[in-house]
MOPAC internal coordinates of N, CA, C and O (Angstrom, degrees):
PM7 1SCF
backbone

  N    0.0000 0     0.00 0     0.00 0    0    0    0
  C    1.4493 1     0.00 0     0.00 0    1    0    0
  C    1.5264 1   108.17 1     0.00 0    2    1    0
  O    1.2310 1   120.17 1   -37.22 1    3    2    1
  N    1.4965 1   117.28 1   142.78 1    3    2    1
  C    1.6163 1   109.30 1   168.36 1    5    3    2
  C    1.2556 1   104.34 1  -146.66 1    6    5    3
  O    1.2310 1   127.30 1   -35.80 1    7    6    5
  N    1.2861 1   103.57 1   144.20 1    7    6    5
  C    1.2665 1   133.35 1  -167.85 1    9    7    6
  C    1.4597 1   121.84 1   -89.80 1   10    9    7
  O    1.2310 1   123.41 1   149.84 1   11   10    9
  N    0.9685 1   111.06 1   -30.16 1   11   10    9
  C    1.6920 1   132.70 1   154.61 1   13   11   10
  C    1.4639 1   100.94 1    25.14 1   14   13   11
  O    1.2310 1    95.79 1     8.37 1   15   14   13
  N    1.2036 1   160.15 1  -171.63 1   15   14   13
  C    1.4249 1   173.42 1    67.05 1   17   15   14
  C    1.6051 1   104.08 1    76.88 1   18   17   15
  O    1.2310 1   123.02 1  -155.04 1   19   18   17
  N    1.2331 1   111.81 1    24.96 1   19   18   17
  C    1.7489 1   113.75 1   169.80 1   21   19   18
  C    1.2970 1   110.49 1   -94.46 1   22   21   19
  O    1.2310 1   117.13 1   -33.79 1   23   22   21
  N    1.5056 1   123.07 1   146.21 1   23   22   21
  C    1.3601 1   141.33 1   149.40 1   25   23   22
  C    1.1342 1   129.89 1   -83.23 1   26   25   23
  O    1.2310 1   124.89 1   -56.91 1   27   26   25
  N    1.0911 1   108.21 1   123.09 1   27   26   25
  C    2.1990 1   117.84 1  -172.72 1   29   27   26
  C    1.6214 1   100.97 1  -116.60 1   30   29   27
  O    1.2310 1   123.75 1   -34.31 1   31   30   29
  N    1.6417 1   110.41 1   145.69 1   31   30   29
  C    1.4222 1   111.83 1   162.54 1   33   31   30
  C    1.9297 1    89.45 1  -164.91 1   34   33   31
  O    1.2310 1   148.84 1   -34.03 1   35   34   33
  N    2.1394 1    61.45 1   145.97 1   35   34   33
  C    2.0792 1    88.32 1  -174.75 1   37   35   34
  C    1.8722 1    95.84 1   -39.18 1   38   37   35
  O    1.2310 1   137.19 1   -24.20 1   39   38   37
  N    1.5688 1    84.30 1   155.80 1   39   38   37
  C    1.7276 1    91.86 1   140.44 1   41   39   38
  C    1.5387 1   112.00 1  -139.73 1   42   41   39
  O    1.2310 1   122.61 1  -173.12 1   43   42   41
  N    1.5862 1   112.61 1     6.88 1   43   42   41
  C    0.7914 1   132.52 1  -133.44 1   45   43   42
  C    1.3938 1   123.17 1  -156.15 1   46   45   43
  O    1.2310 1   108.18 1   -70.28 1   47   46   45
  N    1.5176 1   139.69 1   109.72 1   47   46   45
  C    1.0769 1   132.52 1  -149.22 1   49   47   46
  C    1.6112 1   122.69 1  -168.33 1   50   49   47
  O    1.2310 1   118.06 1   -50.28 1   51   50   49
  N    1.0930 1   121.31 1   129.72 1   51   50   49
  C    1.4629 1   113.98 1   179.50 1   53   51   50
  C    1.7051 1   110.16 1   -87.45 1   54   53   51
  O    1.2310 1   123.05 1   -32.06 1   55   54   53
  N    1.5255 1   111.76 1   147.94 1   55   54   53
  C    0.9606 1   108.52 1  -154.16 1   57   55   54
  C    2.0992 1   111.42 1   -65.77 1   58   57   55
  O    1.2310 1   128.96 1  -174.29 1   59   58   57
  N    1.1912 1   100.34 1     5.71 1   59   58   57
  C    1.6040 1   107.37 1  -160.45 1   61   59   58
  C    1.9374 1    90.21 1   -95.28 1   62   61   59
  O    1.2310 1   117.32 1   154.43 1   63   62   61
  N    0.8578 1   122.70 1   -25.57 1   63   62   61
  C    1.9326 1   140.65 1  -177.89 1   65   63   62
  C    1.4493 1    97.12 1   -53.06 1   66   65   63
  O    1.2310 1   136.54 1   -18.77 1   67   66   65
  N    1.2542 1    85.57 1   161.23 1   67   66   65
  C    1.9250 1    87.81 1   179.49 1   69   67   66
  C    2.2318 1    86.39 1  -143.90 1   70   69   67
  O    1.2310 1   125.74 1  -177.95 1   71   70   69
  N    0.8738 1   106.58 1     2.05 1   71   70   69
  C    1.5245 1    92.25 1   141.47 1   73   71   70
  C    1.6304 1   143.50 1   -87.20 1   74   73   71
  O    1.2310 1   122.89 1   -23.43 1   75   74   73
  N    1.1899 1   112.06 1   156.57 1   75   74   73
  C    1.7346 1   100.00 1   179.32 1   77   75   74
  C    1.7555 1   100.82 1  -151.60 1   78   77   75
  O    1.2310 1   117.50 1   -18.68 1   79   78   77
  N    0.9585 1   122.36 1   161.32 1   79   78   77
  C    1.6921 1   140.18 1   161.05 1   81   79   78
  C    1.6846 1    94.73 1   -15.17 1   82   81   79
  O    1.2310 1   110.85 1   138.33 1   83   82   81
  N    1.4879 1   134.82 1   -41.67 1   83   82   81
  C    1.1230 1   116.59 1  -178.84 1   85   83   82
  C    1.4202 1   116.40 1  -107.94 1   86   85   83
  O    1.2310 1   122.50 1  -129.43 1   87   86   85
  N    1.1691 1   112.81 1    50.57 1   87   86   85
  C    1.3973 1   132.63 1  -178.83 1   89   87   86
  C    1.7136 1   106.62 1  -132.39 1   90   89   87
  O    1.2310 1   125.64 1   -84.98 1   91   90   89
  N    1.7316 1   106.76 1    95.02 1   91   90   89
  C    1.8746 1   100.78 1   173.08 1   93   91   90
  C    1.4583 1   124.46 1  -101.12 1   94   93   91
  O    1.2310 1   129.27 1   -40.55 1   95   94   93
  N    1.0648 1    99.73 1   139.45 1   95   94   93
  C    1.7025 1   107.13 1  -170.31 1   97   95   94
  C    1.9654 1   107.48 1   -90.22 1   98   97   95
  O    1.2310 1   107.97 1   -93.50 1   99   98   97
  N    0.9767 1   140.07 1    86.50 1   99   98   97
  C    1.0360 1   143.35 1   171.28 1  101   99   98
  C    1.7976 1   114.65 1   -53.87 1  102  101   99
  O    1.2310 1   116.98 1   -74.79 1  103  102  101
  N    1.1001 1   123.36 1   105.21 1  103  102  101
  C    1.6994 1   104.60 1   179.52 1  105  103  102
  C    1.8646 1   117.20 1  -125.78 1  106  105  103
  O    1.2310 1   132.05 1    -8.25 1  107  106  105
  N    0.8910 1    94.34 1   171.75 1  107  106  105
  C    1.6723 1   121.33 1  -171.25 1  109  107  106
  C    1.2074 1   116.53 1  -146.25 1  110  109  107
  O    1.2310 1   126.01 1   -40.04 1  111  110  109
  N    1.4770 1   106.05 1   139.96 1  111  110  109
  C    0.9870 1   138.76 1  -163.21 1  113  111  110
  C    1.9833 1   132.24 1  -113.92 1  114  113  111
  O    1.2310 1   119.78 1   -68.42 1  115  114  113
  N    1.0094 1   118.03 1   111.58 1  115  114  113
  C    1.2750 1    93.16 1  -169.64 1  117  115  114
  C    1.4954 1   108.53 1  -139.46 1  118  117  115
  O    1.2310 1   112.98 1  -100.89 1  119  118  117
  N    1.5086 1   130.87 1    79.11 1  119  118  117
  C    1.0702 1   107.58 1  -159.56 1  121  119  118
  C    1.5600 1   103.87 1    95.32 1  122  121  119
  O    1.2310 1   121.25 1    27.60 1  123  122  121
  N    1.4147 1   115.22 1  -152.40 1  123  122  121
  C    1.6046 1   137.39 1  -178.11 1  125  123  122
  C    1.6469 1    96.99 1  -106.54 1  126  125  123
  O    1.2310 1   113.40 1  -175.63 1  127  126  125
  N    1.4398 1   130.08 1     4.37 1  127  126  125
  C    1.4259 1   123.18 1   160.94 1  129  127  126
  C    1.4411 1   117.28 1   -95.46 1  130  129  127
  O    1.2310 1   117.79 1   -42.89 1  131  130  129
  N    1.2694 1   121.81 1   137.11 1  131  130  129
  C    1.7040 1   124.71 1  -173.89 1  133  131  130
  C    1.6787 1    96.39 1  -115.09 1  134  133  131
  O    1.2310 1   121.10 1   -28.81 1  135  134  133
  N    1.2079 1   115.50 1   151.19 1  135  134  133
  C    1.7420 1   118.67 1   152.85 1  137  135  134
  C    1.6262 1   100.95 1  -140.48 1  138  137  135
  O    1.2310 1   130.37 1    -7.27 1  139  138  137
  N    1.2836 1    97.60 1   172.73 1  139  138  137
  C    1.4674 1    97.64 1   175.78 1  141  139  138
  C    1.5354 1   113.79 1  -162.45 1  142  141  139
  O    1.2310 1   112.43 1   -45.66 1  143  142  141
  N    0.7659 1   131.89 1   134.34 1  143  142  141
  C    1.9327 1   124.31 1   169.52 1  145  143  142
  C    1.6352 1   104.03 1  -110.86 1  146  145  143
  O    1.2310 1   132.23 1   -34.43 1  147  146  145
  N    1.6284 1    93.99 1   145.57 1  147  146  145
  C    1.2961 1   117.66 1   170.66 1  149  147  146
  C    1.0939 1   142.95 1  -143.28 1  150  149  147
  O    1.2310 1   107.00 1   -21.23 1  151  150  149
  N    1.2439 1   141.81 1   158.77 1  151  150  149
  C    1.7746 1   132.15 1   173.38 1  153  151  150
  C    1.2344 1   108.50 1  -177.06 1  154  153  151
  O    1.2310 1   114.45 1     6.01 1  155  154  153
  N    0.8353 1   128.13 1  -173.99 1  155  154  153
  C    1.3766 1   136.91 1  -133.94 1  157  155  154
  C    1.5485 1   142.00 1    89.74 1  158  157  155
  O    1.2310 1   117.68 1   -36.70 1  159  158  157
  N    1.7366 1   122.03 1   143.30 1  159  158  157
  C    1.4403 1    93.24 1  -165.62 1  161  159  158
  C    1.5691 1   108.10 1    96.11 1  162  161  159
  O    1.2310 1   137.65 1    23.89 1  163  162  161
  N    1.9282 1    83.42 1  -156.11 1  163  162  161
  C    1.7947 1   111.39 1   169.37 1  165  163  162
  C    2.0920 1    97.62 1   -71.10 1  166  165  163
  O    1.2310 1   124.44 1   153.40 1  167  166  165
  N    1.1279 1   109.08 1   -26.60 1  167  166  165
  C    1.9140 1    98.16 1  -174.03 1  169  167  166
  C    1.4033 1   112.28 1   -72.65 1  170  169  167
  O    1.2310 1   113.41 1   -74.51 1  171  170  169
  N    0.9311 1   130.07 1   105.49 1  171  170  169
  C    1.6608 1   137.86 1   139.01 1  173  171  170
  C    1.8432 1   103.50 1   -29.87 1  174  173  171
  O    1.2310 1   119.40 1    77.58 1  175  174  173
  N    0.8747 1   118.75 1  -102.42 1  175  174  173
  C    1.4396 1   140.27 1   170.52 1  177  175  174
  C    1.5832 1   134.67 1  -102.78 1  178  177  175
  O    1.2310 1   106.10 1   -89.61 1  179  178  177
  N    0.7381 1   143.42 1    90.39 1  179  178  177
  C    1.9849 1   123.39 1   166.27 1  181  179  178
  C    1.6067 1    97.83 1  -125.16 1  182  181  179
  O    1.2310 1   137.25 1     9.28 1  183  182  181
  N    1.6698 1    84.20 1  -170.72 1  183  182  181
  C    1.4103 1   100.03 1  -157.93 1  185  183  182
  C    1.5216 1    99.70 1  -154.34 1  186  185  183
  O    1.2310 1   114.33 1   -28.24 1  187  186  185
  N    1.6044 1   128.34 1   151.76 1  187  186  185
  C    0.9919 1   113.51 1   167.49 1  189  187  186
  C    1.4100 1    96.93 1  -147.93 1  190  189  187
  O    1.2310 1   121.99 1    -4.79 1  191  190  189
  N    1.6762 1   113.79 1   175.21 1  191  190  189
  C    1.3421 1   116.64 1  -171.33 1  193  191  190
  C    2.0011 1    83.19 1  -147.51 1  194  193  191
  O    1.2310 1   128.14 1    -8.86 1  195  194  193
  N    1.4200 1   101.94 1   171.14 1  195  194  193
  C    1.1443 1   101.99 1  -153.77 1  197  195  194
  C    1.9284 1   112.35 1  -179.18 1  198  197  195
  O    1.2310 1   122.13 1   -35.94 1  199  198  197
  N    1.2716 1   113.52 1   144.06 1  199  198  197
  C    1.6884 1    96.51 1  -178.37 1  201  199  198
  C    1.7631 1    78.73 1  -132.53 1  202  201  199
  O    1.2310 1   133.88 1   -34.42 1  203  202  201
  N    1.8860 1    90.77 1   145.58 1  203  202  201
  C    1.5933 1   121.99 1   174.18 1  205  203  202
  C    1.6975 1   106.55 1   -74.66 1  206  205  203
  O    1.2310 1   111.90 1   -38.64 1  207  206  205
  N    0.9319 1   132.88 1   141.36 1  207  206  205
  C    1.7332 1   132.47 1   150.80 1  209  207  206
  C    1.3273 1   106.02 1  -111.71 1  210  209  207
  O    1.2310 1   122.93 1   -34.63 1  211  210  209
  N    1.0978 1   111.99 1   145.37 1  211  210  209
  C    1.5729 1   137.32 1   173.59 1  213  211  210
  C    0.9982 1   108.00 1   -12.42 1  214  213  211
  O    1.2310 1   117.74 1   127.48 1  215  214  213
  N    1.4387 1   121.90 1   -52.52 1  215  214  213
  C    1.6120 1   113.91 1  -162.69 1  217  215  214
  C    1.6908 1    99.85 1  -107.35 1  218  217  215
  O    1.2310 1   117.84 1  -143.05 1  219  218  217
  N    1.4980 1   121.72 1    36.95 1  219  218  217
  C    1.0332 1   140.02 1   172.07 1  221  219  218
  C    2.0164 1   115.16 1    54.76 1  222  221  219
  O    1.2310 1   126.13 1  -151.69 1  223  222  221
  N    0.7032 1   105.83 1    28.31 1  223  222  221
  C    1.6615 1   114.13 1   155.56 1  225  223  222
  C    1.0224 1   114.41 1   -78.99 1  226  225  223
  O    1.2310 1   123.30 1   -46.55 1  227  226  225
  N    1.7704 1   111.27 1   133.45 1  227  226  225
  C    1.5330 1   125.57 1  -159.93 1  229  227  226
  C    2.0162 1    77.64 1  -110.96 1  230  229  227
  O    1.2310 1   135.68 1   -42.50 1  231  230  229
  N    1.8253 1    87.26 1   137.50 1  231  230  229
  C    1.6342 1   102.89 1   158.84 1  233  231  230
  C    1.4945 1    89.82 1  -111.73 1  234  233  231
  O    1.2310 1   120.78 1   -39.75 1  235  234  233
  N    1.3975 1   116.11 1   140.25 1  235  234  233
  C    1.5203 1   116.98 1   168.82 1  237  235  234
  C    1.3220 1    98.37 1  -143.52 1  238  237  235
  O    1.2310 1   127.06 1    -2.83 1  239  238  237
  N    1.5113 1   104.02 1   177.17 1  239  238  237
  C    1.5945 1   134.54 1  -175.49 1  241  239  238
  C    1.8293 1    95.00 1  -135.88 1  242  241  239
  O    1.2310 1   109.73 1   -45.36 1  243  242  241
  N    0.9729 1   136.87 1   134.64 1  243  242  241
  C    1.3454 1   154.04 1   125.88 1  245  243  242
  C    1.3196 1   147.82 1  -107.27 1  246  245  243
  O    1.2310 1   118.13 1   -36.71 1  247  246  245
  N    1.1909 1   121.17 1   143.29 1  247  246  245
  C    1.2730 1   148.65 1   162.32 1  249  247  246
  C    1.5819 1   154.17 1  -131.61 1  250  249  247
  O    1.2310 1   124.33 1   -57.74 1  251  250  249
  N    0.9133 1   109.30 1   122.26 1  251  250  249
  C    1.4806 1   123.07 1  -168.95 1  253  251  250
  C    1.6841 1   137.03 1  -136.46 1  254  253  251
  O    1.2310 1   119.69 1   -13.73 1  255  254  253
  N    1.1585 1   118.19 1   166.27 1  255  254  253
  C    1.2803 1   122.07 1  -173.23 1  257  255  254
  C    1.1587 1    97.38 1  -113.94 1  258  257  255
  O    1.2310 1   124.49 1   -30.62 1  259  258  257
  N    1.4825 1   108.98 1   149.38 1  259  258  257
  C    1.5911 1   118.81 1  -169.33 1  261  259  258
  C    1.8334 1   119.39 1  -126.76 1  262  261  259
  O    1.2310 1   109.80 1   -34.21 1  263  262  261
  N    1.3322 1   136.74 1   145.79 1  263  262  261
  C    1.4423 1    95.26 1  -167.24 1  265  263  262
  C    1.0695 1   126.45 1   -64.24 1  266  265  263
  O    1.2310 1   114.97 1   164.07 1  267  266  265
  N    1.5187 1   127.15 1   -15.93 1  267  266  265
  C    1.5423 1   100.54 1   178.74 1  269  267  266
  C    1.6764 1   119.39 1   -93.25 1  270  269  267
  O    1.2310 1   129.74 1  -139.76 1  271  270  269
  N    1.6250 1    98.83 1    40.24 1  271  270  269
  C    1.8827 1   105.69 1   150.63 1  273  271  270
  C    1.6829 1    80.29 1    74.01 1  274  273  271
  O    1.2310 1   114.50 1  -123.06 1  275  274  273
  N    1.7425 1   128.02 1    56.94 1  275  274  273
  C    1.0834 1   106.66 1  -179.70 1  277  275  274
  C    1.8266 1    86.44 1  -137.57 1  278  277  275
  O    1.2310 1   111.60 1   -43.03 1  279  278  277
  N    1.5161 1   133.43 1   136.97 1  279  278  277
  C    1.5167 1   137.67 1  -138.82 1  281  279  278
  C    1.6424 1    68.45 1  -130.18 1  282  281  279
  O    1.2310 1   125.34 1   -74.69 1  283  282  281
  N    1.8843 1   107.34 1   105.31 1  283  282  281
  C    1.6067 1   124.33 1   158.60 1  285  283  282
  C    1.2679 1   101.20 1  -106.57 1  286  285  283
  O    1.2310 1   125.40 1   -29.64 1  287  286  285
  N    1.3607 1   107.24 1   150.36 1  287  286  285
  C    1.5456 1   139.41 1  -176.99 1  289  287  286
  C    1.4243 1   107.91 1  -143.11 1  290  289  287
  O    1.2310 1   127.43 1   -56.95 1  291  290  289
  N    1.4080 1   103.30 1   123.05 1  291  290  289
  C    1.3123 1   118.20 1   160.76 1  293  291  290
  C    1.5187 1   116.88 1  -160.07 1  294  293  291
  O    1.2310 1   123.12 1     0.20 1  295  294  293
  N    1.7169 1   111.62 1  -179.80 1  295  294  293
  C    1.3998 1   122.90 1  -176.95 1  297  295  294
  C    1.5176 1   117.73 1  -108.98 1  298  297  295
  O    1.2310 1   114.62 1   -19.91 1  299  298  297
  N    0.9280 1   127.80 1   160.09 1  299  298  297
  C    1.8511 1   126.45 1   179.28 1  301  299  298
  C    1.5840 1   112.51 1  -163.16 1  302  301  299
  O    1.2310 1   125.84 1   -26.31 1  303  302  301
  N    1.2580 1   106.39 1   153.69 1  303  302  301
  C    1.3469 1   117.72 1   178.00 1  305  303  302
  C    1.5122 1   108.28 1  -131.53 1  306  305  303
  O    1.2310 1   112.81 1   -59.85 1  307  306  305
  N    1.3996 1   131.18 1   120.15 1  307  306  305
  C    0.8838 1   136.89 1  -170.49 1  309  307  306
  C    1.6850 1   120.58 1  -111.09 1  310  309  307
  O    1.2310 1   111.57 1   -50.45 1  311  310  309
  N    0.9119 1   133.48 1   129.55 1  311  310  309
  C    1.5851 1   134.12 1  -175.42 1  313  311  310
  C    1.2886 1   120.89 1  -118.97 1  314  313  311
  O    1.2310 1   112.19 1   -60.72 1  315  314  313
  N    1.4569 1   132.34 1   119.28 1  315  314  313
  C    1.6870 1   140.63 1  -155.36 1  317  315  314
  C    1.1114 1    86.22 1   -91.15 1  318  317  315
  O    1.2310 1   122.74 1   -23.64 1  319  318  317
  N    1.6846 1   112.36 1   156.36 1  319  318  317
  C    1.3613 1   155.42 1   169.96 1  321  319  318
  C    1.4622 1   109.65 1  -134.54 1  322  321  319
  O    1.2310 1   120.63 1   -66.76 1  323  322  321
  N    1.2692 1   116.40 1   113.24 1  323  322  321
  C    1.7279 1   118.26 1   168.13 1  325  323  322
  C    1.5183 1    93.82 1   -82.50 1  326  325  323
  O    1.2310 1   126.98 1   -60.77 1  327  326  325
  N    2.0440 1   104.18 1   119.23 1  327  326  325
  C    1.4179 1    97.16 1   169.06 1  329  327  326
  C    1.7495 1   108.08 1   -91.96 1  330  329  327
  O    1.2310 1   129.12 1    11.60 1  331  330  329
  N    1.4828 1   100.03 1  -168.40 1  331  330  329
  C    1.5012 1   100.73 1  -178.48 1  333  331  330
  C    1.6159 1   117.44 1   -63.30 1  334  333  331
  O    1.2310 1   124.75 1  -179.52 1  335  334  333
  N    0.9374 1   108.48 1     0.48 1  335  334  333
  C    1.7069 1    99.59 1  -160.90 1  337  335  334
  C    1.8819 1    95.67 1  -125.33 1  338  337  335
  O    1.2310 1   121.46 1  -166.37 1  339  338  337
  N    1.7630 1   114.81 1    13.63 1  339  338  337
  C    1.2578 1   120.25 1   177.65 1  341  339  338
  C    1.2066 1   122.96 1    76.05 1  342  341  339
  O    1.2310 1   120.65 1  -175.25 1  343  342  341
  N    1.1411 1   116.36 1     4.75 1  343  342  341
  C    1.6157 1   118.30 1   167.24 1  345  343  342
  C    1.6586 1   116.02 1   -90.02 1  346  345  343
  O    1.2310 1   118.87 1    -9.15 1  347  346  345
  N    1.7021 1   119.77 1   170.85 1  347  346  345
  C    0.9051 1   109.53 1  -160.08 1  349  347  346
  C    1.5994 1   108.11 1  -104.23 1  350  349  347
  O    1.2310 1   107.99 1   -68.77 1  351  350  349
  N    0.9547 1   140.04 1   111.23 1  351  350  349
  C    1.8066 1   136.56 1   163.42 1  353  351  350
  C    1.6877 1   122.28 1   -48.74 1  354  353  351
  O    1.2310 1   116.74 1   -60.65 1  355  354  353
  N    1.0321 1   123.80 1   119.35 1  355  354  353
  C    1.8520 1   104.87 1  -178.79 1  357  355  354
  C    2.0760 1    85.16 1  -121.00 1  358  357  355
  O    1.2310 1   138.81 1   -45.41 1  359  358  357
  N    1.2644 1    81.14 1   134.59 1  359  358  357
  C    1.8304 1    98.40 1   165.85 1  361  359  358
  C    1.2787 1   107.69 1  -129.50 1  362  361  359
  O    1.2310 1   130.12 1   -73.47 1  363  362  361
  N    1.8322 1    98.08 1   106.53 1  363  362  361
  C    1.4599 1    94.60 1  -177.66 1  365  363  362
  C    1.4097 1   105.23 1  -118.47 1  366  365  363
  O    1.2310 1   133.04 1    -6.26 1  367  366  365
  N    1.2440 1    92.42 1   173.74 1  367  366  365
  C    1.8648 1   112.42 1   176.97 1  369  367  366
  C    1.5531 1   118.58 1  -133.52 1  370  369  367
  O    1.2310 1   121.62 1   -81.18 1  371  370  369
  N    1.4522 1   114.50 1    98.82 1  371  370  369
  C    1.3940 1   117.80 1  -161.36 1  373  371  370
  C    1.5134 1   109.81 1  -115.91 1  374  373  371
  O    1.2310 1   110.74 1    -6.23 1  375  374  373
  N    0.9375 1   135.01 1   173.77 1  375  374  373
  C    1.8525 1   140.63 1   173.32 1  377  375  374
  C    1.5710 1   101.51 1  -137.87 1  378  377  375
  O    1.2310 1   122.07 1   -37.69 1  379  378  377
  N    1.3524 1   113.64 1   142.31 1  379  378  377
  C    0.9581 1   121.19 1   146.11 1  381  379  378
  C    1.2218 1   129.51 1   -61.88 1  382  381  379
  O    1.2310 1   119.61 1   -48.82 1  383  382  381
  N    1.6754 1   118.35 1   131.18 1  383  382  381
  C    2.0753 1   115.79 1   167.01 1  385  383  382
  C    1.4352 1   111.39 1  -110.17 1  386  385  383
  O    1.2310 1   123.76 1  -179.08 1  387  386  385
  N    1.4035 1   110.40 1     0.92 1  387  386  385
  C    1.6876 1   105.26 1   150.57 1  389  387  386
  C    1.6348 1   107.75 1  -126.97 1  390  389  387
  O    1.2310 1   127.04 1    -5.34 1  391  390  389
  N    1.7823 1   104.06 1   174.66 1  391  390  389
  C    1.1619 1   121.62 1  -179.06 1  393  391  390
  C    2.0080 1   108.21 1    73.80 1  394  393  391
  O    1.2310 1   113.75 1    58.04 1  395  394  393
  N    1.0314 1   129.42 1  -121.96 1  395  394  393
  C    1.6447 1   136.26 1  -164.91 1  397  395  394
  C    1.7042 1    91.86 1   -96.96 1  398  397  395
  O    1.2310 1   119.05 1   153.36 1  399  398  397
  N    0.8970 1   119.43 1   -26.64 1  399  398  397
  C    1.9129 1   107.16 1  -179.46 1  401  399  398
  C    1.5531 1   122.58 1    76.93 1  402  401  399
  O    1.2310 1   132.98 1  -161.05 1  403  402  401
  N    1.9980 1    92.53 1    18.95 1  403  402  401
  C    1.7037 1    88.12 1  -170.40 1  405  403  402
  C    1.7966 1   101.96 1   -69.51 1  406  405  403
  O    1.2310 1   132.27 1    12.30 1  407  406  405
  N    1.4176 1    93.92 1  -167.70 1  407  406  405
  C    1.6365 1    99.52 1   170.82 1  409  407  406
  C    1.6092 1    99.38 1  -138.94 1  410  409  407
  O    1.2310 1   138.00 1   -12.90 1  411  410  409
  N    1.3021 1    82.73 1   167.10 1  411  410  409
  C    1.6324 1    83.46 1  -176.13 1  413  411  410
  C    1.9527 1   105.77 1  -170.61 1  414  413  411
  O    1.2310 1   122.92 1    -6.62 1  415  414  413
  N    1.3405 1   112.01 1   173.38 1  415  414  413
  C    1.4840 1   112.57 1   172.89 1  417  415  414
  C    1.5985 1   129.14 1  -139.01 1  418  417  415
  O    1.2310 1   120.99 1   -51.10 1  419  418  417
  N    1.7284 1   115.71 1   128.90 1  419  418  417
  C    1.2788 1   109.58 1   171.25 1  421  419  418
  C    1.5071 1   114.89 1  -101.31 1  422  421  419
  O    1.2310 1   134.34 1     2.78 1  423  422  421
  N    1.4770 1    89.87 1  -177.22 1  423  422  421
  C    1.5042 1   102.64 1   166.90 1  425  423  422
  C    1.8810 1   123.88 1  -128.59 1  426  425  423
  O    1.2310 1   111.67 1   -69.25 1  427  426  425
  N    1.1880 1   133.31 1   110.75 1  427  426  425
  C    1.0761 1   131.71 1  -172.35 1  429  427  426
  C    1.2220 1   113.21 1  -120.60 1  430  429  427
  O    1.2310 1   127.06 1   -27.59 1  431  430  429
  N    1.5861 1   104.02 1   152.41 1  431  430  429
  C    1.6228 1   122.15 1  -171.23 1  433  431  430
  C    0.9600 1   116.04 1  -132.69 1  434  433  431
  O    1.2310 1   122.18 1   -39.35 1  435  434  433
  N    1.2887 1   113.44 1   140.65 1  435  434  433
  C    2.2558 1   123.51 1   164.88 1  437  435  434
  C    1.3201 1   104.01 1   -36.95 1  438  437  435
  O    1.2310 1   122.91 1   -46.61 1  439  438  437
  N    1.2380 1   112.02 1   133.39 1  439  438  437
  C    1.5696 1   117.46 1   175.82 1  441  439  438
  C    1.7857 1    98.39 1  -103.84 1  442  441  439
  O    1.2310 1   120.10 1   180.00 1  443  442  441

């Protein structure tokens, strides 16, 4: 699977996330390495980096700035769904490694 020049946004969110529907994830692809920048929403800025596996599951690392000027870090694993209409579904399950350390899970889609 590659991710190359696709757009993703939540629909989907645990209440501990500081993404939402107006938060877009822009990504790239290079190889089995992904990055992506985003904001929108609660995001000022982040960024993530990330490696593809075969059956297209994203391992990532993220980080971001939030509006109240607050620098979150965390990890996620994301897993594709081809929906009916050929776009891609990711259901992930991520934790925070700064701030409270909860965990929690979204869901994001091809825009």
């Amino acid at each position: 699977m590659n991710y190359n020049n696709k757009t993703f946004r939540p629909v989907s969110n645990s209440v501990n996330g500081e993404t939402s529907a107006e938060t877009l994830f822009k990504y790239k692809q290079k190889e089995t390495v992904l990055t992506s920048t985003y904001s929108g929403g609660q995001i000022v800025e982040g960024h993530l980096i990330g490696l593809v596996a075969l059956d297209g599951t994203i391992e990532m690392r993220y980080h971001q700035v939030n509006i109240q000027g607050e620098l979150m870090t965390g990890i996620c694993v994301s897993k594709p769904e081809i929906m009916e209409n050929g776009k891609i579904r990711l259901y992930e399950t991520w934790r925070w490694t700064s701030g409270d350390k909860s965990k929690g899970t979204s869901v994001l889609e091809e825009v």
